[in-house]
N, C-alpha and C positions, 0 to 999 in steps of 0.2 A: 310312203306306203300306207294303204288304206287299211280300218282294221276292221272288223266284221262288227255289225252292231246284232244283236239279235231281241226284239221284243216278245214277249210272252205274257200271258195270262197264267199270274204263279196258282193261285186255289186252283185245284183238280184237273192241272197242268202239270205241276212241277210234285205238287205234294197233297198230301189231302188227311184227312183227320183218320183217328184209330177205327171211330166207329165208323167215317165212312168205306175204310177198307175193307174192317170182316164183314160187319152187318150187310151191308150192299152191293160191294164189288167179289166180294167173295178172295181178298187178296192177303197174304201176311205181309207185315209192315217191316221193311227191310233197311231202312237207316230216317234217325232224326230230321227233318224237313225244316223245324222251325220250334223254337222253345216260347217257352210264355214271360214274364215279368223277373218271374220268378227263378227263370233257366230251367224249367220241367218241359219235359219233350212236347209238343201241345201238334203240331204236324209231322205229317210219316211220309217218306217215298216208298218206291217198289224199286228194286235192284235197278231196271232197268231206268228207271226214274233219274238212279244215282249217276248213271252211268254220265250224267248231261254234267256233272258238278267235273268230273275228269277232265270230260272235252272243254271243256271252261277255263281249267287252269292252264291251259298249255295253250289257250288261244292268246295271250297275250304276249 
């Protein structure tokens, strides 16, 4: 059985930074996207963003 591959452009596809959601998109930042070195949250999704990380686990 084949298994789906899916490619994507992750920056301001999948996640995108604090300031670019309030300042810009006008959007609140709904779950962790991506941490820095350090493990401090450094990328945000939008709920519905999140929604792709669900569909992800269950594709396997």
């Amino acid at each position: 059985m084949n298994k789906p591959v899916v490619l994507s452009d992750l920056d301001d596809t999948l996640f995108q930074t604090r300031r670019k959601m309030v300042d810009e998109l006008a959007l609140e930042p709904f779950r962790t996207g991506a941490v820095d070195r350090t493990l401090n949250p450094r990328s945000f999704m939008t709920e519905e963003q999140s929604m792709l990380g669900g569909l992800a686990s269950g594709a396997g």
